[in-house]
Each structure stands twice: as structure tokens, then as C-alpha cells.
C-alpha positions as CSV (number, residue, x, y, z in Angstrom):
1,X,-67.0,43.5,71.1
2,X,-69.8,44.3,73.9
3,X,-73.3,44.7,73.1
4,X,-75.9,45.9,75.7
5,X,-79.5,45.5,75.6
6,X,-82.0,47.0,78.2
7,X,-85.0,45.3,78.2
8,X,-88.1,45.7,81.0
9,X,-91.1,43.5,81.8
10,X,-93.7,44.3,84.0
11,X,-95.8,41.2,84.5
12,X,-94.7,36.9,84.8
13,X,-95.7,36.2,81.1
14,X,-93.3,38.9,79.6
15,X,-90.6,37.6,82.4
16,X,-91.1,33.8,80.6
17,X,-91.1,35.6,77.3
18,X,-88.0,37.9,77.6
19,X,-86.2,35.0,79.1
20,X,-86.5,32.8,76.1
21,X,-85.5,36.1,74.4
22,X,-82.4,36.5,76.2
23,X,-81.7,33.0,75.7
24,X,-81.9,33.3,71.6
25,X,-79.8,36.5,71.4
26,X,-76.5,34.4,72.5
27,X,-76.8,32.6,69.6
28,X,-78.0,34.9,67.1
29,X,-75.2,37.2,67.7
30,X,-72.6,35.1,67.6
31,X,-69.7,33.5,69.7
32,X,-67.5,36.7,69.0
33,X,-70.2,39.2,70.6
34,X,-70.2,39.6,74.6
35,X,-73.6,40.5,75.1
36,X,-74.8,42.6,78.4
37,X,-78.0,42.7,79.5
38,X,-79.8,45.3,82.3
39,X,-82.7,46.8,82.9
40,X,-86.2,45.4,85.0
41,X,-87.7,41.6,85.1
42,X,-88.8,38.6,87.4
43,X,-86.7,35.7,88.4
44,X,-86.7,33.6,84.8
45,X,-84.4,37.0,83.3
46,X,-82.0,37.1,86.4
47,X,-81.3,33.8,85.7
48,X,-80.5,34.5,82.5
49,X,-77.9,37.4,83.7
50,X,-80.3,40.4,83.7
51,X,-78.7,43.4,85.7
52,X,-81.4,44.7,87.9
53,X,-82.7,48.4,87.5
54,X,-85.6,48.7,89.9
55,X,-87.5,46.0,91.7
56,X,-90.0,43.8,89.5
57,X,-92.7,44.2,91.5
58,X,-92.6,47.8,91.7
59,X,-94.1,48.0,88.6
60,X,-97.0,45.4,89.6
61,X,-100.4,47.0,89.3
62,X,-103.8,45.7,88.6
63,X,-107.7,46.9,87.2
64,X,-108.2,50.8,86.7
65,X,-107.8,52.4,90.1
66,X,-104.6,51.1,91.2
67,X,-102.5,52.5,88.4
68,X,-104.3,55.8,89.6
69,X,-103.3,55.7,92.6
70,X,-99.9,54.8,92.1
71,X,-99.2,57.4,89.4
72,X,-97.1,59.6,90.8
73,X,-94.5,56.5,91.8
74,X,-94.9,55.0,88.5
75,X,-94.2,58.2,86.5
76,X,-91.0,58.9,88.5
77,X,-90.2,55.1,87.6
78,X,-90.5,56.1,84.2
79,X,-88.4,59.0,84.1
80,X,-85.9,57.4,86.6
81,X,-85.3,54.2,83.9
82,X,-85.0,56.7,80.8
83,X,-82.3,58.0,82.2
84,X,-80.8,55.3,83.5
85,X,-81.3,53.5,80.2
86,X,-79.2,56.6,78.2
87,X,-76.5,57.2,81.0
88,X,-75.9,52.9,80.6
89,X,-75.5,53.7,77.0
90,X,-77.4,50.3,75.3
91,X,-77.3,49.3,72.4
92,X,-81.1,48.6,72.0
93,X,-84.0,48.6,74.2
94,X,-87.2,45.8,73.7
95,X,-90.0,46.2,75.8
96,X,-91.7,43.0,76.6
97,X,-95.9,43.6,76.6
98,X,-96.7,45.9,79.3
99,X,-98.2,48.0,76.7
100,X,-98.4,51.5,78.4
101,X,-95.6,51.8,80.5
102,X,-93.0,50.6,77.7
103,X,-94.5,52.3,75.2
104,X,-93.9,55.8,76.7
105,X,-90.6,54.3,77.4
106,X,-89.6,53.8,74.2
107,X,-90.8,56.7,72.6
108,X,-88.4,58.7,74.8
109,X,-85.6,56.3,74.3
110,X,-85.9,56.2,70.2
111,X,-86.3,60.1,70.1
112,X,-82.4,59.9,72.0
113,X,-81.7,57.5,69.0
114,X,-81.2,54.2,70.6
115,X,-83.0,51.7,68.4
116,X,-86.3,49.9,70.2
117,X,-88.2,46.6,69.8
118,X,-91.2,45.5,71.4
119,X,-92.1,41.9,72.1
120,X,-96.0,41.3,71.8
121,X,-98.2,43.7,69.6
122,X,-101.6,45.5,71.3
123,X,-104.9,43.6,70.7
124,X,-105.6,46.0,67.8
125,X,-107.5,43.5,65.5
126,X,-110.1,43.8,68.7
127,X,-110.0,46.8,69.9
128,X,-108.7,50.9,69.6
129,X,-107.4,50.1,65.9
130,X,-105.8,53.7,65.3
131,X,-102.9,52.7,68.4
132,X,-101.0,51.4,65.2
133,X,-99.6,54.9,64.4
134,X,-98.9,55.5,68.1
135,X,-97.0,52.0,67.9
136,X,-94.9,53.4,64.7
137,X,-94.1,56.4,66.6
138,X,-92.7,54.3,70.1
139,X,-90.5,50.7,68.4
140,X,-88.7,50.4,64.9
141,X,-89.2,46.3,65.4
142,X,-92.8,45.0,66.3
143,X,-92.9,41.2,67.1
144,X,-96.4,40.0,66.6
145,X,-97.3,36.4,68.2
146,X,-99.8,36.1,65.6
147,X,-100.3,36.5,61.3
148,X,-102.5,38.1,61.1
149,X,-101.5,41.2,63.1
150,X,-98.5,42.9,60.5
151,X,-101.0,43.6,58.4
152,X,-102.6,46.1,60.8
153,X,-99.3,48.0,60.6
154,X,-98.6,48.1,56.8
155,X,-97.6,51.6,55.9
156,X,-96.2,52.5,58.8
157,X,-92.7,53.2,59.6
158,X,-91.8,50.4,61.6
159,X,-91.0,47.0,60.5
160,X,-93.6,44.4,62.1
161,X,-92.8,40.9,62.0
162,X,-94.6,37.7,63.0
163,X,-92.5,35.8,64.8
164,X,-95.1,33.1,66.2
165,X,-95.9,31.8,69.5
166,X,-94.1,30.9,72.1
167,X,-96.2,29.1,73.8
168,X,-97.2,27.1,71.0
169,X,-93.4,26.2,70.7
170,X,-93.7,24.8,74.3
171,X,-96.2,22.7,74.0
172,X,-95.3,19.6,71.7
173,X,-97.8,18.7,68.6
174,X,-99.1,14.8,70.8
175,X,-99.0,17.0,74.5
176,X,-102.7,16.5,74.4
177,X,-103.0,12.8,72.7
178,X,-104.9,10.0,74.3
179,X,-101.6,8.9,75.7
180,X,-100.6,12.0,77.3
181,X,-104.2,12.0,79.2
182,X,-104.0,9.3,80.3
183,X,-100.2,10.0,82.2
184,X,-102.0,12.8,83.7
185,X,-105.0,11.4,84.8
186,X,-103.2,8.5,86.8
187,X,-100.6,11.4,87.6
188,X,-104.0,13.6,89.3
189,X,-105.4,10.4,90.3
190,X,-108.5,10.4,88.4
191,X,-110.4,7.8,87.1
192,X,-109.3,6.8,83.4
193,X,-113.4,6.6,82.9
194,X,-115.0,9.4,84.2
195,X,-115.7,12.4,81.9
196,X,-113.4,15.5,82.8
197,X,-114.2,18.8,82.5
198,X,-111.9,21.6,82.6
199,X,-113.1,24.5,84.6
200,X,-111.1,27.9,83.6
201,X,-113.1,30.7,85.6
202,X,-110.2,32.7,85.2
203,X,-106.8,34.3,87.4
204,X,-108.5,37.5,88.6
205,X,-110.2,37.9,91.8
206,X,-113.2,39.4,89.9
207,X,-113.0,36.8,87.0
208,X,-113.6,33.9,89.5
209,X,-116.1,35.9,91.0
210,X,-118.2,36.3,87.8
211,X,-117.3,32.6,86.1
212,X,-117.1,30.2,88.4
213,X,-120.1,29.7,89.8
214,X,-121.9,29.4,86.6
215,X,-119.5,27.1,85.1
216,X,-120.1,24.9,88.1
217,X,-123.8,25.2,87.6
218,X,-123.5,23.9,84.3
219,X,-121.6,21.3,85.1
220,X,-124.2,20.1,87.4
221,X,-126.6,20.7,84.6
222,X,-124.6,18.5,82.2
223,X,-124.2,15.8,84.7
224,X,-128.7,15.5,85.0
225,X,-127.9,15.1,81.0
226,X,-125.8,12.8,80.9
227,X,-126.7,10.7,84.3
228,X,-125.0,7.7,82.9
229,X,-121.7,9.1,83.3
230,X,-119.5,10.1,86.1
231,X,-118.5,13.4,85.6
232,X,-115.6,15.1,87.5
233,X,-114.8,19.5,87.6
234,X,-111.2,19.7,87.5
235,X,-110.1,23.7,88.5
236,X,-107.0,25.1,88.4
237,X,-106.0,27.4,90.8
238,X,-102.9,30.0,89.9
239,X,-102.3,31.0,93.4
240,X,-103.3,30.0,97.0
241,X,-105.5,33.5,97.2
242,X,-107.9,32.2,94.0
243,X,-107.5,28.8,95.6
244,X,-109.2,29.9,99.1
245,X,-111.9,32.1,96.8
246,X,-112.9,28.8,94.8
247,X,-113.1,26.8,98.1
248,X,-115.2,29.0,99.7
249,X,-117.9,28.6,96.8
250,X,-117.9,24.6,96.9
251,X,-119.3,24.4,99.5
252,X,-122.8,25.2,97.2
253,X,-121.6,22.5,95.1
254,X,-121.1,19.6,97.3
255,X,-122.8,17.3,95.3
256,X,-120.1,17.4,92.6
257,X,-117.3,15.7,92.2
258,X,-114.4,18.9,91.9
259,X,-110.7,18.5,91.7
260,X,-108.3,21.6,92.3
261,X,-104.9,21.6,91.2
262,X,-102.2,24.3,92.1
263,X,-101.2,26.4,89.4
264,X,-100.9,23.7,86.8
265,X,-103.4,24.6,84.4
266,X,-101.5,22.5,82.0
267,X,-102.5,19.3,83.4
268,X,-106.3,20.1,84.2
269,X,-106.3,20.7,80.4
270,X,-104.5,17.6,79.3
271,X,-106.5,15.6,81.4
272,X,-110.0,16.8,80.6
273,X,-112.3,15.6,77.5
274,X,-113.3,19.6,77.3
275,X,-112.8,23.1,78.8
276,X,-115.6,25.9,80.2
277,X,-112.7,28.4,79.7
278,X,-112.9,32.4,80.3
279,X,-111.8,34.3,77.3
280,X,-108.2,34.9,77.1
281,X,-105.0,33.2,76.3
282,X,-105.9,29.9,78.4
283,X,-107.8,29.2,75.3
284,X,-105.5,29.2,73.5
285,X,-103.3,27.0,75.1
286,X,-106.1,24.7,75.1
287,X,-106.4,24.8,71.8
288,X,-102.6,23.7,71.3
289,X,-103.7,20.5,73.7
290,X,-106.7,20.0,70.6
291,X,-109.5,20.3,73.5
292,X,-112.9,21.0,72.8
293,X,-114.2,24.1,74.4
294,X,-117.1,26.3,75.1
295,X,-115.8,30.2,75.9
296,X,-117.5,32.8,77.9
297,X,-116.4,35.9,79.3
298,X,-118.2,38.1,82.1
299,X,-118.1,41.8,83.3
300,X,-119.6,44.0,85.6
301,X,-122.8,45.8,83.8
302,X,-120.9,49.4,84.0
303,X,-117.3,47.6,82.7
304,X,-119.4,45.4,79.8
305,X,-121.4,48.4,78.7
306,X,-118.0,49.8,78.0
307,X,-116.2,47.3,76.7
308,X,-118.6,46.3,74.4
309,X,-118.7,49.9,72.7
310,X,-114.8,49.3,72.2
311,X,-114.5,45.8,70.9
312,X,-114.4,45.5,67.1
313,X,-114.3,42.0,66.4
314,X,-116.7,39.1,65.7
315,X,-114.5,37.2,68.0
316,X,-113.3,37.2,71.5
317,X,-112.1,33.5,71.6
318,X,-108.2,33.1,70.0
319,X,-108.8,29.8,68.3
320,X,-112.0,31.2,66.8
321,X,-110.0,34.9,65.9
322,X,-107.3,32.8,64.2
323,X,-109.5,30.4,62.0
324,X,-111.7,33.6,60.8
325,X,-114.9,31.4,62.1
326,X,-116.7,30.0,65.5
327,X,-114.8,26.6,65.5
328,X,-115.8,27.2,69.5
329,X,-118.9,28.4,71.0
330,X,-118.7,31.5,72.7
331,X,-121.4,32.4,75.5
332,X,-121.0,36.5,76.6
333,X,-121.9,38.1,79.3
334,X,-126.0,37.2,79.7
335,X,-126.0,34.9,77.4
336,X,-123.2,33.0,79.4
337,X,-126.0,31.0,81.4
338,X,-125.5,27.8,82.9
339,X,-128.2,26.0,80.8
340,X,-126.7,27.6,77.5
341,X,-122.8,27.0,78.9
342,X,-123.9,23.4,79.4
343,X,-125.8,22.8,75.8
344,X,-123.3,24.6,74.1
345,X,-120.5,21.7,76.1
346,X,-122.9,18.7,75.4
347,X,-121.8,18.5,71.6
348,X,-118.4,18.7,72.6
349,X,-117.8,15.7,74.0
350,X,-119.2,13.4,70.9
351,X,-116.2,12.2,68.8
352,X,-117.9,12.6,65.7
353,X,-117.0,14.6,62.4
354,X,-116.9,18.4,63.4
355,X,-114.7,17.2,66.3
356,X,-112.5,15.5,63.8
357,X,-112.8,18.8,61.9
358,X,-112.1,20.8,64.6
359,X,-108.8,19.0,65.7
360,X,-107.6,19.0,62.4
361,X,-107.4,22.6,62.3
362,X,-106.1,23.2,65.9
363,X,-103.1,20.9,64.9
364,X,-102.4,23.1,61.6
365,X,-103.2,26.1,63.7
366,X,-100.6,24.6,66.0
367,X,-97.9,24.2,63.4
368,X,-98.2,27.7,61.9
369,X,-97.7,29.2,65.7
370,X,-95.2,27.0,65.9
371,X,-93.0,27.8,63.5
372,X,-93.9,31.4,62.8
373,X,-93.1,33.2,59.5
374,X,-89.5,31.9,59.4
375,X,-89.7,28.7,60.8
376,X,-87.5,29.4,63.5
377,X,-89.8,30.1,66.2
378,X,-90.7,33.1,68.3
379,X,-87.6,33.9,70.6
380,X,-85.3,32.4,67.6
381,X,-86.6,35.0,65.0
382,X,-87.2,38.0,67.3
383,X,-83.7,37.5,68.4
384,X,-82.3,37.5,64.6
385,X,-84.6,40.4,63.9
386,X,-82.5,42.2,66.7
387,X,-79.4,41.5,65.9
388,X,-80.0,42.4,62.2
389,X,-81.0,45.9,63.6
390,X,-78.0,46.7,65.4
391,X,-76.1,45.9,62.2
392,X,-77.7,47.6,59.7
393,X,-77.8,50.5,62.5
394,X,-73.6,50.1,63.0
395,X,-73.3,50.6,59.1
């Protein structure tokens, strides 16, 4: 018997996710199932056999006025995979993140009665809470990387499921150990005993243009506190167009010592004793490693006075959002200054019994991502969630 799934993702992250997702269904539905899938994604799904609808890039956009602009072409996109999707005649449909685009997607796909998923629920425990019943109107199976997100949905008539994290299935429980740093640190070729900070300004032209500079300055700050030490910046750098941006700044900087690395931020993180990390999911990777970290997050004046009128949350750091208290300091927006960035980091690097505290949760933290609700992690339960969908959908 053939099964065919269409599944689309518009951005790298859902690519790595619907990959793994791929990868899982195989097994969940069984040796006797051939299983087809077609549809839109990046070079991790066509390995895994996806049948190309339209070019992954097309559907690259980024900020607010690029989408506008491109409306027109994105729109006939739309309507052009909708029909695609019903003349192909799947099975299911699963849209990986890229919240807008597959949510209109789905909505017209379900009212044609094919049955549809989608991989990653909205930030509605932050923001725009009421998108839950717009949610149960677009996907009969929601996978939420987190716990404490079904709840958001309870009443509504679609079936939300936390499924964990798959990133936190990625990186192994000792990835950050005293071991581990030190492989990396002879690996980078840093000095096992100079004090490493982790500098995470961000992967956005604007980010970097906001963070980094400030970060540095509190690293300079932090190394008049603590003159005793030698103190090394270690920055990531997710493509060679940030990596020219953050070049051209150092040059204000050349007294400190500053490491970049080429879109690893893995290894500035296992490396480092702490983080200076822009708000996002980098934190939460760096939680997974058990690094300390100080969080901050910048916007233009016009964007923050915005934002900050549609943000309902007492927490914009994941660690923090997860625990249901500040186990990390968050500095926003003015406050985000280098001589409060660099008091809030001095704490940090003390091994005393908050920071024993404060590990011990990451790790449990860790676990509980880890596993999810079933145990079987995220692809693994997403994938059984699917298949049990199709089969109570065939009866």
C-alpha cells in the first residue's frame, strides 16, 4: 500500500526538522507501507527522497517589507501548491513552522478534506494569544516543542501534542562537560586557561547591528574587572555576509582578544565558561550545553515600541520561560548596557551554589525536552501521531 505525504518548509530549521520527520515516518508506518513524499524543502529533505514542487528559496523572505513586496509571487505560490497538493492526491499534509504561509495552506487543504499537521506551534504563550482558534481552524495535529504550550489549545478542535525538542535530542546530556570543553578548546586552539566568553549578537543583519557592539563593550568592561584573567570573545558567525559585518566592527575593539568561528555556534558554546546571547533559540541551545548566560535583546525604537505592546510574557529568554522564573538575567533594550550586560555576566562565572542550582535544572530541563511526553522523542512521536491519523481517518 502507498502513502503520500506533502509536506513544505520555508526556512533551514524546518528543512533539519522535517528531515528528521521524514526519517521517523519509515519506521512508524511500518515495513508493509511504501511511503511517498513531495512537496517544498532544502537540501536535508531531498536527501531524504522529497519530490520537489517549487524551488526552496522561492519562498525565502525576510523583516516586514520584503514579504510586501513579494506578495503577488508568493500568493500565486500559494494557490499554485494547493492545487498541486489536491491534483497529487496525498494522504496528509504537515507544514513545518513557517507560520503564515502554511497556515493559509492548510486551511485550504483540510476544507478539501485531506487531514493536516503542523510541526512547531506559534509563540502564543508570548505573544497574539487568540491565534489558537485560527490554529484549530488550519491543522487537526499540532506538535508543540514545548509542555507547556497544549495547554494554550485545550478546548479546541485539534489535537495538540508535545512531542519535545529536537534539538535537545541532538545534543547529548555531557555535550557541555568539562571534558567536552576542553576537546574543543584544543580543537579552536584556545588556551585551556583563559576565561571564554561566548558572544551571540545574533544571525540578522540588524541583530548584529544592534548587539554586537555592546556585548564587546562589556566584555572589555569585564576584562578591567577581572584584570587578573585573560579573557578571550569567541563569535560565531552563521554566514560569510555576518562574518564581514562583525569584522568590520573589530577594528574598535583591537585591544581584545576575539575569536570567530564559521557557522559553528555549537563549539563557541561548548568551549566558553558563559554566553552574552540575543534572545532566541541559541539560548536555548545553550542551555542544553548547562552554560551560564546573561540575555538581551535589542530593537529599533519604532519596532520595540511595538513589540513591547504585543509581548505577554514575563520572559523573553527559553530557559527562563520554561522554568517559570529568571534562572538567567535578561537585559532589554535600554537596559541592555554594557556596564549592566557585564555585571549581570560577573556572577556567572563563580562556581558557587546558584550555579550548581542552575545546572541542575538545565540538565532536568534537558531530560524532559529530551524525551517529550512519550519518551520517544520529537520526530519519533510526531511521526506515530501521523501515522495514527491516517488510520483512524481510513476507518
Amino acid at each position: 500500500m502507498s502513502i503520500k505525504i506533502g509536506l513544505l518548509a520555508g526556512e533551514p530549521s524546518g528543512d533539519n526538522l522535517a528531515a528528521g520527520l521524514m526519517n521517523a515516518m519509515g519506521e512508524a508506518l511500518g515495513s508493509g507501507e511504501k511511503i511517498e513524499f513531495v512537496g517544498v524543502g532544502g537540501p536535508a529533505m531531498m536527501a531524504q527522497g522529497l519530490r520537489s514542487l517549487a524551488a526552496f528559496d522561492s519562498l525565502a523572505v525576510n523583516g516586514f517589507k520584503e514579504p510586501l513586496l513579494r506578495l503577488p509571487q508568493l500568493w500565486r505560490l500559494y494557490r499554485q501548491l494547493a492545487q498541486t497538493f489536491k491534483d497529487e492526491d496525498i494522504d496528509a499534509f504537515v507544514g513545518i513552522d513557517f507560520n503564515v504561509f502554511n497556515f493559509l495552506l492548510e486551511k485550504r487543504l483540510r476544507k478539501s478534506g485531506i487531514l493536516t499537521a503542523h510541526y512547531v506551534s506559534p509563540s502564543v504563550y508570548a505573544w497574539r494569544k487568540g491565534r489558537t482558534t485560527k490554529v484549530a481552524q488550519c491543522a487537526d495535529l499540532l506538535f508543540c516543542l514545548y509542555p507547556f504550550e497544549p495547554k494554550f489549545y485545550a478546548g479546541l478542535p485539534l489535537r495538540a501534542v508535545f512531542v519535545g525538542h529536537p534539538l535537545a535530542q541532538a545534543i547529548e546530556l555531557d555535550a557541555g562537560d568539562p571534558a567536552a570543553r576542553s576537546q574543543c578548546r584544543a580543537r579552536l586552539r584556545i588556551d585551556p586557561q583563559e576565561l571564554v566568553i561566548a558572544v551571540l549578537p545574533g544571525s540578522r543583519g540588524s541583530e548584529v547591528a544592534l548587539m554586537l557592539e555592546p556585548f564587546l563593550a562589556a566584555v572589555r568592561l569585564l576584562c578591567d574587572m577581572l584584570p587578573q584573567r585573560r579573557i578571550r570573545a569567541l563569535i560565531p558567525c552563521v554566514n560569510a555576509a555576518r562574518r564581514s559585518q562583525i569584522e568590520a566592527l573589530l577594528p574598535k575593539f583591537a585591544d581584545l582578544s576575539v575569536n570567530l568561528v564559521d557557522n559553528d555556534t555549537r563549539s563557541a558554546l561548548v568551549a566558553a565558561n558563559a554566553a552574552m546571547i540575543k534572545s532566541g533559540t541559541s539560548t536555548l541551545e545553550a542551555m542544553l550545553l548547562g552554560r551560564p548566560m546573561v540575555v538581551s535583546y535589542k530593537l529599533g525604537s519604532f519596532s520595540y515600541r511595538i513589540a513591547s505592546r504585543l509581548v505577554d510574557t514575563p520572559y523573553i529568554a527559553l530557559p527562563n520561560i520554561l522554568a517559570g522564573e529568571e534562572l538567567v538575567p535578561e537585559l532589554i533594550q535600554d537596559a541592555a548596557t554594557p556596564e549592566a550586560l557585564a555585571r549581570a555576566l560577573l556572577p556567572l562565572l563563580d562556581e558557587d551554589h546558584e550555579s550548581a542550582r542552575r545546572a541542575g535544572v538545565f540538565a532536568e530541563m534537558h531530560r524532559q525536552l529530551r524525551d517529550g511526553a512519550s519518551g520517544h522523542g520529537a520526530n519519533a512521536t510526531a511521526a506515530l501521531e501521523i501515522s495514527r491519523l491516517l488510520s483512524a481517518h481510513k476507518r
